[in-house]
C-alpha positions as CSV (number, residue, x, y, z in Angstrom):
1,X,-40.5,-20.0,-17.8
2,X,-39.8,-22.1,-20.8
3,X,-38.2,-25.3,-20.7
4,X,-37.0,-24.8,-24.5
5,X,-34.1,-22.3,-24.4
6,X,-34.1,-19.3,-26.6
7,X,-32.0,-19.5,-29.5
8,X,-28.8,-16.9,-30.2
9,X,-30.3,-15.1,-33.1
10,X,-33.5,-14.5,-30.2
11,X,-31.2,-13.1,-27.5
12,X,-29.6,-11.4,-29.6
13,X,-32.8,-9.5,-30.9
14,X,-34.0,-9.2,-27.8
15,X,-31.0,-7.4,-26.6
16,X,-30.8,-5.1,-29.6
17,X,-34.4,-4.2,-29.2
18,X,-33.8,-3.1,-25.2
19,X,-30.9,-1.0,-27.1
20,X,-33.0,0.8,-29.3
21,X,-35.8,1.4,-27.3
22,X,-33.6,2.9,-25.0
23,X,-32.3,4.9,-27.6
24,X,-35.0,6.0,-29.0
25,X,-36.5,7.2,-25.6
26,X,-32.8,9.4,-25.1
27,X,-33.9,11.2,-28.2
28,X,-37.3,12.3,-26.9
29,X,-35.2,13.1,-23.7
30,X,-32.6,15.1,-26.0
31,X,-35.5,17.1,-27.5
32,X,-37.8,17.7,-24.0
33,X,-34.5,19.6,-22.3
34,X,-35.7,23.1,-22.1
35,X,-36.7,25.9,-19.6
36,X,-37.6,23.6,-16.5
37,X,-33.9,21.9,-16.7
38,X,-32.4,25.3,-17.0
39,X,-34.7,26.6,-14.0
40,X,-33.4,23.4,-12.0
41,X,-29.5,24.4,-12.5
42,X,-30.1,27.6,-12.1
43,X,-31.6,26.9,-8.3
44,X,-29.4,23.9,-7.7
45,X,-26.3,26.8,-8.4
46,X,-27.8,28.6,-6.2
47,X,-28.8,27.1,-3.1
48,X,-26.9,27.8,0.2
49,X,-27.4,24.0,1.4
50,X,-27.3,20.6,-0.4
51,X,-28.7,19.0,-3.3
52,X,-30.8,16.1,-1.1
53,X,-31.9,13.6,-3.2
54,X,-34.6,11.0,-3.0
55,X,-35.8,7.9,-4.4
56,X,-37.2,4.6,-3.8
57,X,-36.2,1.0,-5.3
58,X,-34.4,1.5,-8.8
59,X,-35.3,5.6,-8.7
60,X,-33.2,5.4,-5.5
61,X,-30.3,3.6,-6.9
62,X,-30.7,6.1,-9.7
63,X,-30.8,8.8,-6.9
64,X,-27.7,7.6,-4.9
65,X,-25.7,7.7,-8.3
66,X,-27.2,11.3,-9.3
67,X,-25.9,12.7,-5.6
68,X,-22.9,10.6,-5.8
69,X,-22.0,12.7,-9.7
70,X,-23.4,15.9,-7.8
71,X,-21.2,15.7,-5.5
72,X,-17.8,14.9,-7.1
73,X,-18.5,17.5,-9.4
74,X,-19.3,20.8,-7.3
75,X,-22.7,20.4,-6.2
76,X,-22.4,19.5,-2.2
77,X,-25.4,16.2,-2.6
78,X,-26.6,13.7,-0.2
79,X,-28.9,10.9,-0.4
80,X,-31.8,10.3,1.9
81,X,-34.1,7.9,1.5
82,X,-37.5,8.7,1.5
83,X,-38.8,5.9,4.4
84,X,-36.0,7.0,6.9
85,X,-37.0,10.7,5.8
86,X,-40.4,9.5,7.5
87,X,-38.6,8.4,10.5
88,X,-36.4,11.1,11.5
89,X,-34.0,11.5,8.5
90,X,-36.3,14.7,7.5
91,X,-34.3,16.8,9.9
92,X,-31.1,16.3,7.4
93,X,-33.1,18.9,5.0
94,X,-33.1,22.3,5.8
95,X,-34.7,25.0,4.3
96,X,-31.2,26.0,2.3
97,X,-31.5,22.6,0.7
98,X,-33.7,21.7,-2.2
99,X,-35.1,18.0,-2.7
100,X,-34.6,16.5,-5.8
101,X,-37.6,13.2,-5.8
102,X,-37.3,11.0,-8.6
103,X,-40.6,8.5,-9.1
104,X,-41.4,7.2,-12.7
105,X,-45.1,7.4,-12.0
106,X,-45.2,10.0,-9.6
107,X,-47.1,8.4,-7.1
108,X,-44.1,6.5,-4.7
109,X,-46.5,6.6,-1.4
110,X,-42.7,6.4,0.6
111,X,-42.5,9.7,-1.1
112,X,-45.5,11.7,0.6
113,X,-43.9,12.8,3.7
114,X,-41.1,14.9,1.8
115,X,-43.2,16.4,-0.3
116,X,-45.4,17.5,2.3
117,X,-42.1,18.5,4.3
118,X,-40.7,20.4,1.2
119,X,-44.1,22.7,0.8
120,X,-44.6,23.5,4.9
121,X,-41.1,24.4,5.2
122,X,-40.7,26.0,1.8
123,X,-38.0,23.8,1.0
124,X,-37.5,23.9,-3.1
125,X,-38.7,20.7,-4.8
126,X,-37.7,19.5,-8.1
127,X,-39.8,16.4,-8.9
128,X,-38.2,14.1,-11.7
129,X,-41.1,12.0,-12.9
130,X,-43.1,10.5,-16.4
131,X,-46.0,11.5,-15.0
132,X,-47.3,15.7,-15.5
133,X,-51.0,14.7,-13.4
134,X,-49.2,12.5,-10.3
135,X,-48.7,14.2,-6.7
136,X,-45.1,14.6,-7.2
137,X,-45.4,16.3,-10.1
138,X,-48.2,18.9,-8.7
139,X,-46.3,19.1,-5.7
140,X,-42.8,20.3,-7.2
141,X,-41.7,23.9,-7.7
142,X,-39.9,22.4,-10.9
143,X,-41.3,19.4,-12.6
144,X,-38.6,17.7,-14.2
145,X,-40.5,16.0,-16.9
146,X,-38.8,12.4,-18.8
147,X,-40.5,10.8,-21.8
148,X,-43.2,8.1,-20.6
149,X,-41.4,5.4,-22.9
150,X,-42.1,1.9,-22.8
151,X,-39.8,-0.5,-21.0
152,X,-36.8,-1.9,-22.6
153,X,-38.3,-5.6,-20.5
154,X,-41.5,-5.6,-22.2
155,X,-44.2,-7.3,-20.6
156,X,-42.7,-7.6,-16.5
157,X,-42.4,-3.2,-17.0
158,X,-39.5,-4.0,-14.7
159,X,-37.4,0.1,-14.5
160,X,-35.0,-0.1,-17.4
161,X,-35.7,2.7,-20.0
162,X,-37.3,4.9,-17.2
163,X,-34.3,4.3,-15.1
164,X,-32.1,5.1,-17.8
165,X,-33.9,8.4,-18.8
166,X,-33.8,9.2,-15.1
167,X,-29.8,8.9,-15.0
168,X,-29.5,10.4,-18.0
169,X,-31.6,13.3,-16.7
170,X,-29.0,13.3,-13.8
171,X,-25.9,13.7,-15.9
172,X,-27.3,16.4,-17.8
173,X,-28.6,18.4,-14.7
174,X,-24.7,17.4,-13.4
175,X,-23.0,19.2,-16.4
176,X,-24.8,22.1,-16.3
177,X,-24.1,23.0,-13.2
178,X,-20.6,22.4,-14.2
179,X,-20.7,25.0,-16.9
180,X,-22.9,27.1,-14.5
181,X,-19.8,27.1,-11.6
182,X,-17.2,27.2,-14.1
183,X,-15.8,24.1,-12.5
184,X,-12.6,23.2,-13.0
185,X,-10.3,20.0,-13.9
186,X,-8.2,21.2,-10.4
187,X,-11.0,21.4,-8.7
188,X,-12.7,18.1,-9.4
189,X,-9.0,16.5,-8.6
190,X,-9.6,17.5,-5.4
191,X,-12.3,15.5,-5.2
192,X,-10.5,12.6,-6.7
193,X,-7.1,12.0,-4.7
194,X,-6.9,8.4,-4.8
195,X,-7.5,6.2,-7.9
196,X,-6.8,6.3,-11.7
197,X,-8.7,9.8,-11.3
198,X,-6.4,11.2,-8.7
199,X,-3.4,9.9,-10.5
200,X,-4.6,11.1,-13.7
201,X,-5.7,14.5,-12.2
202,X,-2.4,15.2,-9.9
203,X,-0.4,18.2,-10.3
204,X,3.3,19.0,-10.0
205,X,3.2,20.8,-6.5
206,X,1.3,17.8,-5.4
207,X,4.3,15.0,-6.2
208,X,7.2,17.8,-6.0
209,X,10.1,17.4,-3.1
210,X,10.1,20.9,-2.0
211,X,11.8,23.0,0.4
212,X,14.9,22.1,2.4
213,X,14.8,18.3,0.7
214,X,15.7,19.9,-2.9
215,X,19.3,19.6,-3.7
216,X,20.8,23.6,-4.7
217,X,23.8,25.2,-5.3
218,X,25.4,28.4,-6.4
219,X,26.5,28.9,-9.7
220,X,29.8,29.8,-8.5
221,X,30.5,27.2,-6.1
222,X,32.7,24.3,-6.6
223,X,32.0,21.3,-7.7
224,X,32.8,19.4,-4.1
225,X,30.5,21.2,-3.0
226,X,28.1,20.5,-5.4
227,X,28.9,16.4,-4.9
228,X,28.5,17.1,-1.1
229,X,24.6,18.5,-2.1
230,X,24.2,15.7,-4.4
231,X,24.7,13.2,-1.7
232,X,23.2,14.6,0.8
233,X,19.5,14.7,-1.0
234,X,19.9,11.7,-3.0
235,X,18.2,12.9,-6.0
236,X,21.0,12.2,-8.4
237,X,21.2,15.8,-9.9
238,X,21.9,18.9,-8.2
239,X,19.3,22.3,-9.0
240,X,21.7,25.3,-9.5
241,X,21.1,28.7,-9.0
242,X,22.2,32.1,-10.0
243,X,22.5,35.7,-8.0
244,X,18.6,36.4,-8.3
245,X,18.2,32.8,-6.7
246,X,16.5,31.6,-10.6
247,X,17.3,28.2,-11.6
248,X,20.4,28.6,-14.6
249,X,20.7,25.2,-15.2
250,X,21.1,21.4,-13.7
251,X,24.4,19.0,-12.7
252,X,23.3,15.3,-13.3
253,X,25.4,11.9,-13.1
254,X,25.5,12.2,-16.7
255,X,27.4,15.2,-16.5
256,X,29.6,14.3,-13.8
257,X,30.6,11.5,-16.4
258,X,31.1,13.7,-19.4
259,X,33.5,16.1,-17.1
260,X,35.5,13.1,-15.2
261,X,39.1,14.5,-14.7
262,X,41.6,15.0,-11.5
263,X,40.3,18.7,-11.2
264,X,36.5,18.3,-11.4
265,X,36.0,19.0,-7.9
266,X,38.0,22.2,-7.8
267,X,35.7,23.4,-11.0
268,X,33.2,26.1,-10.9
269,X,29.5,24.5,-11.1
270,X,28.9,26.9,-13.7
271,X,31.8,24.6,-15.7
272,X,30.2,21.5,-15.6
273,X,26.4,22.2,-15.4
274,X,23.2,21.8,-18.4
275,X,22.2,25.3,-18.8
276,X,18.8,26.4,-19.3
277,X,17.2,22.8,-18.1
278,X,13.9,21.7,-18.9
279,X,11.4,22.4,-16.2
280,X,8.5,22.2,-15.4
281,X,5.3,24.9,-13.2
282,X,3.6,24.1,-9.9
283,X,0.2,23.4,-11.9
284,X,1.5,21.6,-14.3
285,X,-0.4,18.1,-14.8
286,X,1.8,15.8,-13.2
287,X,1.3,13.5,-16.5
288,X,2.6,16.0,-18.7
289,X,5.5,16.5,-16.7
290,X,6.0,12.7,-17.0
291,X,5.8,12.8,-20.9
292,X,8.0,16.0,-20.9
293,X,10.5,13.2,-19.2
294,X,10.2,10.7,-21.3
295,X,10.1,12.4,-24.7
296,X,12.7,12.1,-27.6
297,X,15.6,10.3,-27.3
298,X,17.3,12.0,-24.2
299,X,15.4,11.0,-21.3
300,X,15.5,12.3,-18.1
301,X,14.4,11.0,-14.3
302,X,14.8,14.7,-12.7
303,X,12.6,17.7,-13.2
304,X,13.0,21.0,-11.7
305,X,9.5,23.1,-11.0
306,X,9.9,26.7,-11.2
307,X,7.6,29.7,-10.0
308,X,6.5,31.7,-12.7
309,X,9.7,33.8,-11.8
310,X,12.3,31.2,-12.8
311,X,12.7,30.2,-9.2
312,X,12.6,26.4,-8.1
313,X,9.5,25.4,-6.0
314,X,10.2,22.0,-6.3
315,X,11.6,18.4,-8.1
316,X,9.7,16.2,-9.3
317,X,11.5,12.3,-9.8
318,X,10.4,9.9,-11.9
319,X,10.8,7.0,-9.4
320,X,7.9,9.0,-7.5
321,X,5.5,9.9,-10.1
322,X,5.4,6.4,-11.4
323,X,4.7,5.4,-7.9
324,X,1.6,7.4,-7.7
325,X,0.4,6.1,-10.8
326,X,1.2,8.7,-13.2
327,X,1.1,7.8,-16.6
């Protein structure tokens, strides 16, 4: 190391040429896609098992991150490491698995035992490698093939473009076998429950106070008996209903304060309610029903959600979708 430190205008070349060497190796990437990453989603989509993938030092990481996106996405992945393979861990992989081995030069010796567990018990083996000579790459059923760039470290060769290729790869094989399932926004939130994901991803039915805990009442009851309702649930607002059971319209606070007189509780609900109220459906995203709320100039903290029949499933409040993180 040198005793003289680097100046800023040195760094900050340095930095930009890691950039654009990494760049320039995602273009060859970009421009290598082609039959054998088709091939791979197309047997990935179709395996019975798992996706198992494998790698060792910064191809593991690499390969822990790949199941990790496999996984959340669809694609039922797990991560085994190639040295506890050799100790047992080869018993996780079954024949309704495929392997997914990711070496830059092909020739990981941790990675041996797999590949010769992959071709005795005809367990498909995609081999992700720089390498089209090495033993992964003769031993795969798909050879998954990244550029064999230089380094973005320069002379220590330390994984940086390779590894960067090799996620890159990942992602790619990741969204295809999105498209190829057809999956889903729902369907990853399922995945997702906690977090800004699961916040961001949650749906109506999934915040809404349903059943016996939402507050209904006939369009041609009385008003006591629609304060009773009101106080009983707590909600503030009362859902009401007409003959086919369909949600006609809503009593808030509000309108209990625009109707205030000596006879409001004798009134007919029907009297004193907001016809046709806004609503909202059981799939709704949770955070559109929010902005739905808080739009324009007459804001709202009560929601009814209606079946596709104009029947309440549910109410969503505001106090609880800002609890879960909705925004």
């Amino acid at each position: 190391m040198s005793d003289t430190p680097a100046s800023d205008d040195t760094l900050i070349s340095a930095m930009r040429t890691a950039v654009a060497l990494e760049r320039d190796a995602l273009d060859a990437l970009d421009r290598a896609l082609g039959e054998p990453a088709l091939a791979a989603v197309r047997l990935m989509a179709g395996v019975k098992g798992r996706v198992i993938c494998a790698g060792v030092g910064k191809s593991g990481h690499v390969a822990r991150k790949i199941a990790a996106t496999l996984a959340s996405t669809g694609t039922p992945a797990q991560f085994v490491h190639p040295s506890e393979a050799s100790h047992g861990d080869l018993g996780m992989i079954t024949p309704d698995d495929c392997v997914l081995a990711l070496s830059k030069s092909g020739e990981t010796r941790e990675l041996g035992d797999m590949i010769a567990y992959c071709r005795r018990f005809g367990v498909p083996l995609l081999g992700l490698t720089a390498r089209p000579d090495s033993t992964l790459a003769k031993g795969s059923d798909i050879l998954l093939l990244i550029p064999d760039a230089p380094e973005a470290c320069g002379e220590t060769r330390a994984p940086t473009t390779s590894t960067t290729l090799m996620m890159a790869y990942g992602d790619a094989l990741a969204i295809g076998l999105i498209e190829a399932r057809g999956f889903t926004a729902s369907q990853f939130a399922r995945f997702h429950p906690g977090g800004a994901l699961g916040s961001a991803l949650a749906r109506a039915e999934d915040l809404m106070h349903a059943g016996e805990t939402m507050p209904l009442i006939a369009a041609d009851a009385t008003m006591g008996e629609a304060l009773i309702e009101m106080s009983q649930k707590g909600f503030g607002c009362v859902g009401v209903t007409g003959d086919d059971g369909q949600l006609v319209g809503i009593v808030t606070d509000g309108d209990l304060r625009r109707n205030m007189a000596n006879d409001l509780a004798a009134r007919k609900v029907s009297q004193v309610m907001t016809a046709d109220p806004m609503t909202a459906s059981p799939g709704d995203l949770a955070s559109d029903a929010l902005r739905r709320m808080t739009a324009g100039t007459r804001k709202i903290t009560q929601l009814f959600v209606c079946e596709a029949d104009g029947r309440p499933a549910g109410l969503l409040h505001i106090h609880d979708l800002l609890r879960a993180g909705v925004s």
